[in-house]
N, C-alpha and C positions, 0 to 999 in steps of 0.2 A: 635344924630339921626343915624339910620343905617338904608340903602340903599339895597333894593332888589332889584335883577336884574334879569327878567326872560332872556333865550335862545333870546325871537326877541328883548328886550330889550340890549342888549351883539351884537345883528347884527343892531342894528340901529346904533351903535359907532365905532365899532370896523373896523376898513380899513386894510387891508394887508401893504399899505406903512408905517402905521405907525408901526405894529406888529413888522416887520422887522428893525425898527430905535430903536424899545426898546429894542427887541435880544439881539441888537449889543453891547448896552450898560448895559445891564444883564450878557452877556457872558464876559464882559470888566471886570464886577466887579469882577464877581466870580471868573476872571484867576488873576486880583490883590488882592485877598487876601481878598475883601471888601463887601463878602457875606457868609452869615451861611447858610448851606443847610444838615442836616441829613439825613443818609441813611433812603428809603419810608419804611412803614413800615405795611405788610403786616398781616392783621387780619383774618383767615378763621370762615367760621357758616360751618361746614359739613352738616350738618341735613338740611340746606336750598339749599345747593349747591352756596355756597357762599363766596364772596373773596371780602373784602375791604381795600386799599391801602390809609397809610396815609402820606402825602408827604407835609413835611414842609420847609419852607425856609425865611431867613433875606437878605434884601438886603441894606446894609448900606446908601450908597451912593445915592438910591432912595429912601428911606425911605420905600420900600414895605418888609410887614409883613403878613406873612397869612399861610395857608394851603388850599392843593385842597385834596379832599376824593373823591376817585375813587370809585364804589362799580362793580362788576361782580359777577352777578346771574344769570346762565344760565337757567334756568327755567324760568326768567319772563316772555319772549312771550309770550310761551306756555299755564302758569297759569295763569299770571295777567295782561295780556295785558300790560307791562310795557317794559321797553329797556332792554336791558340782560346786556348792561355798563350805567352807566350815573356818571356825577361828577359834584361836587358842592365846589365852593369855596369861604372859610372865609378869609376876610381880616379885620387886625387888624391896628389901631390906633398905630405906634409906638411909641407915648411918650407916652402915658396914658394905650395901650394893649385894650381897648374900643372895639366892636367890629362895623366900618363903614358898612361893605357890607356883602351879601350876596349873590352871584351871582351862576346861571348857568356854568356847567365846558366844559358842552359837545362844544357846538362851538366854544368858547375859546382856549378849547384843539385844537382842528380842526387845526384854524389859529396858535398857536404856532407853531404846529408841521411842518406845509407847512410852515410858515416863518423862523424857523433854515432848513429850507432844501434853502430856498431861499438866506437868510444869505448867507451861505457856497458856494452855488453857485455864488453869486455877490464876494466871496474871491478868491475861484478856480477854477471858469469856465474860459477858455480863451471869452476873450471880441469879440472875431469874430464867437462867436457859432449863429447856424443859428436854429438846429434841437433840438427837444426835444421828446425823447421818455417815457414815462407814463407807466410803467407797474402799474395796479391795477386801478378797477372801484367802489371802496368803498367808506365808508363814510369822508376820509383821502383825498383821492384823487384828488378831485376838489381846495381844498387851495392848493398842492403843483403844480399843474398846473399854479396857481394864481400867485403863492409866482415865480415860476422862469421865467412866463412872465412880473412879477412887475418888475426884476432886469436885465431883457438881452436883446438882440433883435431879441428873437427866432423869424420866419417864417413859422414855421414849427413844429408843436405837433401831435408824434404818438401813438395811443393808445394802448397798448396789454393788452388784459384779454384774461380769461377761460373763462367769463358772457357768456349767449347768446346775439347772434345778436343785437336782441332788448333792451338790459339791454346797449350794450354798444354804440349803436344809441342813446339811451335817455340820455345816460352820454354824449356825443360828443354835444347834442343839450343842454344839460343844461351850457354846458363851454362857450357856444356863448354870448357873452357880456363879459365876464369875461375874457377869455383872445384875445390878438389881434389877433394872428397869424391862419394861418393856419389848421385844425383840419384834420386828418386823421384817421382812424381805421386798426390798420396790419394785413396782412391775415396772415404771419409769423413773429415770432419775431427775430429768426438770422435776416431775412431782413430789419426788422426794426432799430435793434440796431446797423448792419452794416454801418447805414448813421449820426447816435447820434453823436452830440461833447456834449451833456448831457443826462444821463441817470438817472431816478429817478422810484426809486422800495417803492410800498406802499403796501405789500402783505401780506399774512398769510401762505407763501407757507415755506415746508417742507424741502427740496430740495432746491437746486440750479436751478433758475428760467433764468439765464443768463452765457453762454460760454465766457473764455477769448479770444479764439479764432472770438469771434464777433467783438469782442471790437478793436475801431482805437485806436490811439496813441493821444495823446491830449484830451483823453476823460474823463470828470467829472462826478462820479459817486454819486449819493445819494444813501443810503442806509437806509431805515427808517423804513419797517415793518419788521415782525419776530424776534422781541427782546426778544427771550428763549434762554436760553441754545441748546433746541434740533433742534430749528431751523435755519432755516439760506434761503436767495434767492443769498448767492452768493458765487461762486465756489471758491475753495480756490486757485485755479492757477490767478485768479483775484484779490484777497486780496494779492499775493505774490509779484503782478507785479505794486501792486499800492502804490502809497505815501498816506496814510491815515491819514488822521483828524478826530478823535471824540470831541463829544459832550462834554463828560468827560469820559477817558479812565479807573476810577475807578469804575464806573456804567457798562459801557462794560465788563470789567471782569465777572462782575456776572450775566451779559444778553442778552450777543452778542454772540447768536451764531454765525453768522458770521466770528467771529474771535474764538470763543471760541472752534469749531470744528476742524480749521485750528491746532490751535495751538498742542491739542491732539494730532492730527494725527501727531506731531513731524516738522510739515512744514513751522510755522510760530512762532514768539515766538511774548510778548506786546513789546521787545523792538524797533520792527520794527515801533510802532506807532509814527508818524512824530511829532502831537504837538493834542492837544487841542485846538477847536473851537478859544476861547478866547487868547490865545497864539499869535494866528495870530492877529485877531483883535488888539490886544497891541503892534503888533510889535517887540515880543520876539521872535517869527518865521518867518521866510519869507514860505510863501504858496507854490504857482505855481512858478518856475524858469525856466522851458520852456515849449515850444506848444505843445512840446511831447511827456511830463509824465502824465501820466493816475491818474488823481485823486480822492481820494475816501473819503466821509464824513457820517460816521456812526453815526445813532441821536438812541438813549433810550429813549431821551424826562427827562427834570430834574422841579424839584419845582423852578427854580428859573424862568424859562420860563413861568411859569403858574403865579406864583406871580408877577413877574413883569407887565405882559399882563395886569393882574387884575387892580393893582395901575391903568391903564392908562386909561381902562375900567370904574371904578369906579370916574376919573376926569374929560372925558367927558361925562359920564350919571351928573355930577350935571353941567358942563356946556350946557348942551341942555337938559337938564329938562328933565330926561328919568329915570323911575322906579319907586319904590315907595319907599315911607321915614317912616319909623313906630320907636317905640322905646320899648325898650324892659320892 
C-alpha cells in the first residue's frame, strides 16, 4: 500500500522538535559517508515559463529513499489560480524500491529549512543568547522563528521586513502561540541587529540587507534566503569576519551568493569555510570556541533534509492513522 499525504495531513504530524532531532541525524549521516545524495537536477519548459528541480537522496542508516520535485512556474497565480512553487515528494521502500508515500513538499520544505537553521543555532549560538532578530515575513519565515525558539531561550524576537505595517502586524500576531518569547517589530534594522546574539535572514533581497559594522562580537548568524549566484543578504566584510559553517560547502559553490560574490571580488576564497554542518555534529570540528567569534551558518537546503523529514512523516501518519492508503 502507498500512503498519500495531503499539506494538513504533513501538519497534523510533523513538530519542529522532532524536525530538528532528524537534521541532526541526516546531517550525521551524510558528513560520515552514509548517505547518497546527487546534484538537484534542474529541468526547464520555457514556453510555460517553467523550472522543475529534481532532488534525490539515500540515506543508509535511516533507511530513507525518495525524491522531492520542486516545480517554479511563475505564471500560475496569475493564469491558474495555482502557487507559482509547490513540491511533492516520493518515498520509496528501500528493500523492494516500492513506492510507500506520496506526500506534500511545501510545509515539509518549510520545517526543514527553519529546523537546519535551528540545528545550527543549538551548535553555534552561545547558550546565554537572549535576542533574536528575524529578517523576512514570508512563507519560510514563521518555522525559523519556531526552529530557534525550540532550541534557546530567546526573550526577545525582533522583526525586520520591507512588508507593510499590516503584513508585518499579521505576521507578529500569527507567531503568538508558537514561539514564547517576546515579539517586537523594528522601526530600524541597524537598531535592531545592534542588540541580536542571533540573527536569521530568510529573504529574496538582492543586496546586502545587513552592515558588519551592526554586528556585536558573539554573534550567530543564519543565513538562509538568496541561494543564486547573483544574490546575496550579506556583505561580504561580514562573511570575512565570520567562522562559517555550511550546510554542504559543495552546493554553496554553485548557489551562494553570499559567498560566491565575496569570493570574485578577490576577498574571500572556499578555503576560509570552517566545516560542514554535520562535521560538527560528528565531532570532527569543534563549532564555537569563544563568546566572541561571530558565527555564520549558510543553508541551500539539500535532498537529504527533505528525505529524511519524509521517512519520519510518513511513520507517524501510519502511527495516528493520518492520510489515505490506495494502491497502485
Amino acid at each position: 500500500m502507498t500512503k498519500l499525504l495531503s499539506k494538513n495531513d504533513v501538519m497534523k504530524v510533523l513538530t519542529m522538535q522532532d524536525t530538528i532531532e532528524i537534521l541532526e541525524k541526516a546531517f550525521a549521516d551524510f558528513a560520515s559517508g552514509n548517505a547518497n545524495m546527487p546534484q538537484r537536477t534542474p529541468i526547464t519548459s520555457p514556453e510555460n515559463n517553467g523550472l522543475a528541480l529534481f532532488m534525490p537522496a539515500y540515506l543508509k542508516g535511516m533507511g530513507a529513499l525518495g525524491a522531492k520535485i520542486v516545480t517554479v512556474y511563475k505564471d500560475n497565480p496569475a493564469k491558474f489560480n495555482l502557487p507559482n512553487v509547490m513540491g511533492t515528494i516520493l518515498l520509496l521502500d528501500e528493500k523492494t524500491g516500492a513506492p510507500i508515500s506520496i506526500m506534500d513538499g511545501g510545509f515539509l520544505t518549510a520545517m526543514r529549512t527553519g529546523g537546519a537553521a535551528g540545528l545550527a543555532t543549538k551548535l553555534l549560538a552561545r547558550k546565554d543568547s537572549k535576542v533574536h532578530v528575524l529578517f523576512g515575513t514570508g512563507g519560510m519565515a514563521k518555522t525559523h522563528a519556531w526552529a530557534v525558539d525550540c532550541v534557546s531561550q530567546i526573550e526577545k524576537l525582533i522583526l525586520v521586513s520591507i512588508d507593510s505595517q499590516e503584513k508585518k502586524e499579521a505576521f507578529k500576531k500569527s507567531l503568538q502561540g508558537i514561539v514564547k518569547s517576546e515579539i517586537e517589530i523594528a522601526e530600524r534594522p541597524e537598531d535592531a541587529v545592534k542588540q541580536a546574539d542571533i540573527v536569521t535572514l530568510i529573504t529574496s533581497a538582492k543586496e546586502p540587507i545587513i552592515n558588519s559594522n551592526w554586528i556585536l562580537p558573539g554573534t550567530h548568524i543564519n543565513g538562509v534566503g538568496s541561494h543564486a549566484p547573483a544574490m546575496r543578504e550579506i556583505d561580504t566584510d561580514t562573511i570575512v569576519k565570520s567562522k562559517v559553517v555550511c550546510d554542504f560547502v559543495d552546493a554553496c559553490k554553485s548557489e551562494a551568493g553570499d559567498f560566491m560574490i565575496p569570493v570574485n571580488e578577490g576577498k574571500w576564497s572556499w578555503d576560509r569555510v570552517h566545516a560542514n554542518l554535520g562535521d560538527i555534529i560528528l565531532k570532527k570540528v569543534v563549532g564555537r570556541e569563544t563568546d566572541d567569534e561571530i558565527t555564520l551558518f549558510k543553508s541551500v537546503g539539500l535532498a537529504i533534509q527533505d528525505i529524511s523529514t519524509a521517512l519520519n512523516v510518513y511513520n507517524k501518519a501510519i502511527e495516528q492513522n493520518v492520510g489515505v492508503d490506495f494502491t497502485f
